[in-house]
N, C-alpha and C positions, 0 to 999 in steps of 0.2 A: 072833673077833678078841681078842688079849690087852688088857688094861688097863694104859697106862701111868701110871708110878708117878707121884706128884708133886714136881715139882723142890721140891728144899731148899737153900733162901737161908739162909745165919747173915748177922743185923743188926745190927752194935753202933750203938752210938749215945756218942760222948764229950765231955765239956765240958770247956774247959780253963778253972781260976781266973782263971789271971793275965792271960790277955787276951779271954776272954768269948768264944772260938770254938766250934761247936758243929761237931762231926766226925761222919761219919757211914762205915760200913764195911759190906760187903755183900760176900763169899763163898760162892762156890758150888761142890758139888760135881757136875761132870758124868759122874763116872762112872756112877751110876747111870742115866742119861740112855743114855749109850751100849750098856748091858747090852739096857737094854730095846727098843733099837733095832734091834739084832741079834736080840732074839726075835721083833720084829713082821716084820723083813724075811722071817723063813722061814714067818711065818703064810700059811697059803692064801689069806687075804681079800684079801691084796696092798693094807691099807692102805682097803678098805673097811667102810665099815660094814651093815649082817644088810639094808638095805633097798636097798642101792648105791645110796644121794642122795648122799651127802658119802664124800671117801676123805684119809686122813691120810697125805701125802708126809713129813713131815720132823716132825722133831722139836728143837728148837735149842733150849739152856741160854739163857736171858735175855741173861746177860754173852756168851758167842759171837754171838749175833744182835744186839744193840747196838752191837756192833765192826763188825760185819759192813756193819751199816745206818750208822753213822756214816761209815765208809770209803766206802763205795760211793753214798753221800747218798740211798741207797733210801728215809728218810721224805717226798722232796720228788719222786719219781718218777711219773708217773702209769701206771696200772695194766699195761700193755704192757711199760713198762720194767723195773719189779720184775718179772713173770714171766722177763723176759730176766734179771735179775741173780740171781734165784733158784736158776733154773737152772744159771749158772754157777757159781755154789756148791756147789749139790749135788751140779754135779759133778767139783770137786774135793774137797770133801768129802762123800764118801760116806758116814763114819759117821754122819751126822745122819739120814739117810734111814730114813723108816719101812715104804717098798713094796719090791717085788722092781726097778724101773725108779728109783723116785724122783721119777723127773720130769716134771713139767706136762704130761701129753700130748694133755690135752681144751682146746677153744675154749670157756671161757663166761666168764657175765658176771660170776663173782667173783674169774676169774684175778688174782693178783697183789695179791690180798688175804688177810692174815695171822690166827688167832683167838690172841690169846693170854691165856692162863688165869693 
């Protein structure tokens, strides 16, 4: 299975004099995100890992899956639910997907649960 790469966030951070505001700015580039997405889809492992306990469906840039979760109120969902909105994500957006299917297609008991790095 390939390694993907590590998303890159640019940070600023600004202060303004005159009225004491502290601004903060966060940019990300998901292109690379998406390259290496397209490599793991054509990988054989289909998104598993050498032992097939855990398997990596998707792959989403912070800022696209914060949009995604804020719109679809997927942080207040319980577990049933995100796998249902998950999936309908991934499957209109397919470039996020890291397997050959994408999509959730085992019952267990971490469905609908996210890791993010």
């Amino acid at each position: 299975m390939a390694f993907v790469a590590v998303q890159k966030i640019r940070e600023n951070v600004f202060y303004d004099d005159r009225t004491g505001n502290i601004y903060y700015e966060a940019t990300e580039n998901i292109t690379d995100v998406l390259q290496e997405n397209l490599i793991l889809q054509k990988d054989d492992c289909n998104g598993f890992t050498k032992d097939r306990t855990m398997r990596q469906i998707c792959n989403i840039p912070n800022a696209v899956y914060h949009q995604f979760a804020k719109r679809t109120g997927y942080y207040g969902m319980d577990a049933s639910d995100k796998k249902k909105e998950l999936e309908k994500f991934l499957k209109e957006y397919r470039q996020y997907c890291t397997g050959k299917d994408g999509l959730l297609k085992h019952d267990t008991a971490n469905q609908g649960n996210i890791i993010i790095k």
